[in-house]
Structures are given as structure tokens and as C-alpha cells.
C-alpha positions as CSV (number, residue, x, y, z in Angstrom):
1,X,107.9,108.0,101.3
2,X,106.5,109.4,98.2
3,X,103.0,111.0,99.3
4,X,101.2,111.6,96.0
5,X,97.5,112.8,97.4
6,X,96.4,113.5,101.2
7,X,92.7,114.0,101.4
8,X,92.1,114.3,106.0
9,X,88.5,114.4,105.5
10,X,87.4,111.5,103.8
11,X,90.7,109.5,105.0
12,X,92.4,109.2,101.9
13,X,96.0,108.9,101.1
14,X,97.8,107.8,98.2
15,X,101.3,106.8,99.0
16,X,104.6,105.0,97.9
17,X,107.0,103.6,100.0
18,X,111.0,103.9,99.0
19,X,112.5,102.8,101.9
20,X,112.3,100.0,104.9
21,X,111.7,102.7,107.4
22,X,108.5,103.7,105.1
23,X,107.2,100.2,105.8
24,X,107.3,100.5,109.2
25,X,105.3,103.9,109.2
26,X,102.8,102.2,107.5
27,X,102.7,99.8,109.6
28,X,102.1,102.2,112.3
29,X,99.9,104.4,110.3
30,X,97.6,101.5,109.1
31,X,94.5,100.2,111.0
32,X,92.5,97.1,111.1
33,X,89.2,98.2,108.5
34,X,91.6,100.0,106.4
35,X,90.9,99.5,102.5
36,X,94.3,99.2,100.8
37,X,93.8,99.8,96.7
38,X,96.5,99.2,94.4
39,X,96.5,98.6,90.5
40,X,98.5,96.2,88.8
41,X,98.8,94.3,85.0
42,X,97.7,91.2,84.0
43,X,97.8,89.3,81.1
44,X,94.4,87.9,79.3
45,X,95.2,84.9,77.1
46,X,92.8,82.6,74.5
47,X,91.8,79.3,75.6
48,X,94.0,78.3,72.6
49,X,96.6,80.5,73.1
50,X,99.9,78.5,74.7
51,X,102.6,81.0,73.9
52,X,104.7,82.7,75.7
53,X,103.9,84.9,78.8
54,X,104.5,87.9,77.1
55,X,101.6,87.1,74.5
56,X,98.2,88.0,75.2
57,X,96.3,91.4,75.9
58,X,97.4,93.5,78.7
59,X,94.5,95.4,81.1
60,X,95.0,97.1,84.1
61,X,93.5,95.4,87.2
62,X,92.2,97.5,89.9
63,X,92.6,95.5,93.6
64,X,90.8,96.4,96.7
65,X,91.7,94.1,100.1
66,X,90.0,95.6,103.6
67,X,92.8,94.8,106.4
68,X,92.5,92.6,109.3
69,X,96.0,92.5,110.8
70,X,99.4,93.6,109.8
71,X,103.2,92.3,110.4
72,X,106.1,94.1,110.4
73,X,109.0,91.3,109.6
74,X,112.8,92.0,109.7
75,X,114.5,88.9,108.3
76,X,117.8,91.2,107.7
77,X,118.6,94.6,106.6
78,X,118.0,93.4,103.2
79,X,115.2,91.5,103.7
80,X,111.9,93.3,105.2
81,X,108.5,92.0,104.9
82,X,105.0,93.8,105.1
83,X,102.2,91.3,105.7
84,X,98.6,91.9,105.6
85,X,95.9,90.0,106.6
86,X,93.2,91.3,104.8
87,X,89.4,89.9,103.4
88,X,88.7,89.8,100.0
């Protein structure tokens, strides 16, 4: 696990998981009232705009869920799963 910024006082820790095994520290590490951030890309499109998906303005969306519950699911070694159960 990639740990990019640990901050004990306030709680704060920005991470990135590289394996399966980092998935299930998390899961360990994570509470219920835990605020998980992430950022991501979307795509902003005119109402008379139906092109392709790559067409369009791209912004960076910050996302903020607070978590309720969380599942740890090993389909296969391939195949792992971290659920959340989260408010928005």
C-alpha cells in the first residue's frame, strides 16, 4: 500500500492500495463514520451535443461518502471486492 500523507492528529490518511492484501487492511483499518474522499473525471456535455463519449469538457469531481458498513468479498484470487455502505 502506497501511503502518500499520514496526519495522527486530525485522523487523516491518504492512501493507495496495490494489492488484495491492502484491501483487507483497509478493511480492518476503516470504521463505521469514516469519510472516504476520492477524485475522479467526468465528462460535461451540451444538451445538443450527441457525440461520442470522448467529446465534451473534462472537470475533476471531488467525492465525499461517510461509511456505514464495509465487506470484505473473495470471489477468487482474482476476484476481490471492497464494498461500502456509505450515506451520501
Amino acid at each position: 500500500m502506497l501511503i502518500s500523507r499520514l496526519r495522527k492528529k486530525p485522523g487523516i490518511a491518504v492512501v493507495t492500495p496495490e494489492s488484495t492484501e491492502d484491501l483487507w487492511i483497509l478493511r480492518r483499518v476503516l470504521k463505521s463514520g469514516d469519510i472516504i474522499t476520492s477524485h475522479t473525471k467526468r465528462v460535461i456535455k451540451n444538451q445538443k451535443e450527441f457525440t461520442r463519449p470522448d467529446k465534451g469538457e473534462r472537470i475533476t469531481v471531488k467525492l465525499s461518502v461517510q461509511l456505514e458498513k464495509i465487506f470484505y468479498r473473495a470471489y477468487s484470487p482474482y476476484v476481490i471486492h471492497l464494498d461500502l455502505l456509505r450515506k451520501i
